[in-house]
N, C-alpha and C positions, 0 to 999 in steps of 0.2 A: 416637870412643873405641874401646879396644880392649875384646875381650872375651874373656874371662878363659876359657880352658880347661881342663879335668879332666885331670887330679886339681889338687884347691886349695882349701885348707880354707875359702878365704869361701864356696865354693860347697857347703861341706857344715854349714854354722852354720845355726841361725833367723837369721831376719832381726829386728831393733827396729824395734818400732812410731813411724811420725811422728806427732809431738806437733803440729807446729808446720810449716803450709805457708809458706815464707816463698822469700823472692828466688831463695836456693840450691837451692831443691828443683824451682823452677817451671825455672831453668837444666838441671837435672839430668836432667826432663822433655825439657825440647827436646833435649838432648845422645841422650837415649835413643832420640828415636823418629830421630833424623839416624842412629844406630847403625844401625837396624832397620832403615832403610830402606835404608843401603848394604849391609850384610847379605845385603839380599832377605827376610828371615823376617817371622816373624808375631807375635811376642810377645819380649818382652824383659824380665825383670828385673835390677833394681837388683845383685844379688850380682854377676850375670855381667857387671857392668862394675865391680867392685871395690866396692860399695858396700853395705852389711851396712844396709839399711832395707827396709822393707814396702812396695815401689813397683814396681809393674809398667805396664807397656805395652802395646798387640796391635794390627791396624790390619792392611790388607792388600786390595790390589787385583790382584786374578790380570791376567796377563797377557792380551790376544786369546788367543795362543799356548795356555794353563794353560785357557781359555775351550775353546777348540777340545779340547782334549784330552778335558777334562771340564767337561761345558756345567753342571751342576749346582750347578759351584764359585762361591758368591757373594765380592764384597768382606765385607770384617770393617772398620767403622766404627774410626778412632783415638780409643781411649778410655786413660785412664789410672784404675789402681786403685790407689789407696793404701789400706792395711792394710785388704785386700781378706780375704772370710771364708766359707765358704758354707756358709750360713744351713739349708740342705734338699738334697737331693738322690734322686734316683727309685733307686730296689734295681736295675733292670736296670742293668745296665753293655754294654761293647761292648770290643773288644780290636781295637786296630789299631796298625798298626807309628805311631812317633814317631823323628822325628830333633831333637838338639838343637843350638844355635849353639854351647854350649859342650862339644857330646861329637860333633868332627866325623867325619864318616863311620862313625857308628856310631846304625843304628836297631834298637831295642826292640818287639816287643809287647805294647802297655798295656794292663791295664782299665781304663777310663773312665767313670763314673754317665753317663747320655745325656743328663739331666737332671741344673741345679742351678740354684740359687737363692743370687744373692750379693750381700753386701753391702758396699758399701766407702766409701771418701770422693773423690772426685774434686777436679780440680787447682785448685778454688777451696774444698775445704773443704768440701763439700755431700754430705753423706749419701745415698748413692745405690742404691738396691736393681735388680739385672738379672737374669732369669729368661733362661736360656739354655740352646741344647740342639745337640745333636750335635756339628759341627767344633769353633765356638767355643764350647760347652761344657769338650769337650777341651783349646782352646788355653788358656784359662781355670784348669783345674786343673792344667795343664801349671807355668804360671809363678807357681801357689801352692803347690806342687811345690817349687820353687824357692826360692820366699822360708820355706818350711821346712827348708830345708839341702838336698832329695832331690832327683836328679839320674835320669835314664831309667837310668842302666847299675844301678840301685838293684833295679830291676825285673827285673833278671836273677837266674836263681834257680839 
């Protein structure tokens, strides 16, 4: 699938909540993380492939290469969030540059809570609560960022 680049108003809308996990959405799923995955990135939402729902993606295995560089950097598990929410989050935050798949060549520095707590439904429909912190905390709020219409260049001030 192609991914929709800025400026483009699906990528500046909310996104609608899924009611209803059904054949299309679980397709929509696979489509997104084959996206992600040619990409090379870490997260994906549903707008930046044209599609105005509350579904996101994230997943990511660093390279040897990305290991070598920086031995610190873990994989990030293939999860998928639908009408993902976060429930808590800690008062410290963190600011580090972001880049996104739909604002290429162009990175931001963001504030990010280090800490959050979220909840969502996963791709059978199961209520799922994840406590998360630092990178994929970030990646996290990154692509509910997204499914709220905002975009990194948002953060330019």
């Amino acid at each position: 699938m192609k991914i929709i680049q800025a400026p483009n108003k699906i990528l500046e809308k909310k996104s609608k909540s899924i009611d209803k996990i059904d054949g299309e959405i679980l397709k929509l799923i696979a489509k997104m993380f084959e996206t992600l995955d040619g990409a090379k990135g870490v997260g994906l939402s549903a707008p930046q492939i044209g599609k105005s729902v509350s579904l996101a993606v994230v997943g990511f295995e660093p390279t040897p290469e990305m290991k070598k560089e920086k031995p610190e950097m873990k994989p990030i598990p293939k999860t998928v969030f639908i009408n993902p929410k976060i429930i808590w989050n800690s008062q410290n935050k963190l600011v580090e540059k972001e880049g996104c798949l739909s604002c290429k060549e162009v990175e931001v520095d963001i504030p990010r809570y280090k800490k959050i707590h979220v909840e969502f439904l996963n791709e059978k429909g199961k209520k799922q609560k994840m406590r998360a912190r630092s990178y994929i905390a970030r990646v996290i709020q990154h692509e509910i960022d997204h499914l709220n219409g905002r975009l990194i260049t948002d953060y330019i001030k």
